[in-house]
PLY file of the C-alpha trace (Angstrom):
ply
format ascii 1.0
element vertex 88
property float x
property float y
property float z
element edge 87
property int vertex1
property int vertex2
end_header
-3.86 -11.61 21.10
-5.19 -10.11 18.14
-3.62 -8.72 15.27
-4.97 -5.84 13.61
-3.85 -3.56 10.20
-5.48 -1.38 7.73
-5.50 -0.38 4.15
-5.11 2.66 2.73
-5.42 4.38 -0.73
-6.12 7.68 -2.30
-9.29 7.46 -1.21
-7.90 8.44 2.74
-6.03 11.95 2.85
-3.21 10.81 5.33
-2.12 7.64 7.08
-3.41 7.84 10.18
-0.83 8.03 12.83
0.29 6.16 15.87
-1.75 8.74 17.87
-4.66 7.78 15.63
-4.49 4.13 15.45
-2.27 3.43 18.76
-3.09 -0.08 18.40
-2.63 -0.80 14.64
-0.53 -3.72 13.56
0.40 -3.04 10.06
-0.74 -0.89 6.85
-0.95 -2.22 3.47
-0.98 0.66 0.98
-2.28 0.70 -2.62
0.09 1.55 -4.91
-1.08 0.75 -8.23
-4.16 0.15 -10.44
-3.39 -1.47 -13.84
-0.54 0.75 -15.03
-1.89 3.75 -12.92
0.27 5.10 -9.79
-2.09 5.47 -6.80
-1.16 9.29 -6.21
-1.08 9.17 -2.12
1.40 6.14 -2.61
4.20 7.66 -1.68
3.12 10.13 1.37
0.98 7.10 2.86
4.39 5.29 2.55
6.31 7.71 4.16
3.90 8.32 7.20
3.60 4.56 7.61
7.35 4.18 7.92
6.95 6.99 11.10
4.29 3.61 12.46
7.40 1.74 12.88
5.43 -1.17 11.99
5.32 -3.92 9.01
4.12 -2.45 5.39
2.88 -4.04 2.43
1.82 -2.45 -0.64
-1.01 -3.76 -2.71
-1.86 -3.67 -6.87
-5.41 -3.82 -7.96
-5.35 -5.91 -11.40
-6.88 -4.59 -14.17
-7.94 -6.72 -17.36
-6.93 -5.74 -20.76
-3.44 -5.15 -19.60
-0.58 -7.29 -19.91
0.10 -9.02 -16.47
3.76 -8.71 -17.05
3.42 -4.96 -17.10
1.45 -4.63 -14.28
4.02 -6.32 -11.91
6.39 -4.30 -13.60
4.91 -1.18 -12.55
3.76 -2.31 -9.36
7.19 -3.78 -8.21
9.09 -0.25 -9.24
6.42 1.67 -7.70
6.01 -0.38 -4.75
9.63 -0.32 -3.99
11.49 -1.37 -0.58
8.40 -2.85 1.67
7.73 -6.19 3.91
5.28 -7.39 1.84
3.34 -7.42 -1.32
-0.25 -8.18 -2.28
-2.38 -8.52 -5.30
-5.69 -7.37 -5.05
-7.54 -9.63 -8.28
0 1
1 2
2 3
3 4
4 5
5 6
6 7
7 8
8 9
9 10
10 11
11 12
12 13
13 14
14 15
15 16
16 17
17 18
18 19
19 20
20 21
21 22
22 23
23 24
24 25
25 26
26 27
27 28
28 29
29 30
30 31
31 32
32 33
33 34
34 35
35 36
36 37
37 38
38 39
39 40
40 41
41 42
42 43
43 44
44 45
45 46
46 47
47 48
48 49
49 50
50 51
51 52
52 53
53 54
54 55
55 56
56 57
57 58
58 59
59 60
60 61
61 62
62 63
63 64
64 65
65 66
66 67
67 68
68 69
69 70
70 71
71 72
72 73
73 74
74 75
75 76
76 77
77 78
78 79
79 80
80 81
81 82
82 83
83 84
84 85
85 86
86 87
């Protein structure tokens, strides 16, 4: 069996949906950069819910920023999700 997800970020319009991606796994979504709110965040988290699959959101570090506010930002933003990743 294989297991298969995708990333998204502002750089993608819309999550794709289950009609798009019948066979998709999971969806890890950026939601922050440094102490910058990916703007899509919150509609790519809202289609993936409609998935009905696992989520994790991702941060992108950035240097020259305080790590401490970084997870700060990311954990608020990021909010209620199955998973979290750092991107370094």
């Amino acid at each position: 069996m294989s297991i298969k997800g995708i990333d998204v970020a502002i750089y993608q319009s819309v999550t794709p949906s289950p009609v798009t991606l019948p066979k998709v796994n999971f969806v890890i979504i950026k939601a922050t950069e440094g102490l910058v709110v990916d703007p899509h965040y919150s509609a790519h988290l809202a289609a993936a819910r409609n998935l009905n699959i696992p989520i994790a959101a991702y941060h992108y570090t950035f240097n020259g920023i305080s790590v401490q506010q970084q997870l700060d930002k990311f954990l608020v933003t990021a909010g209620n999700v199955d998973g979290y990743v750092i991107d370094v």
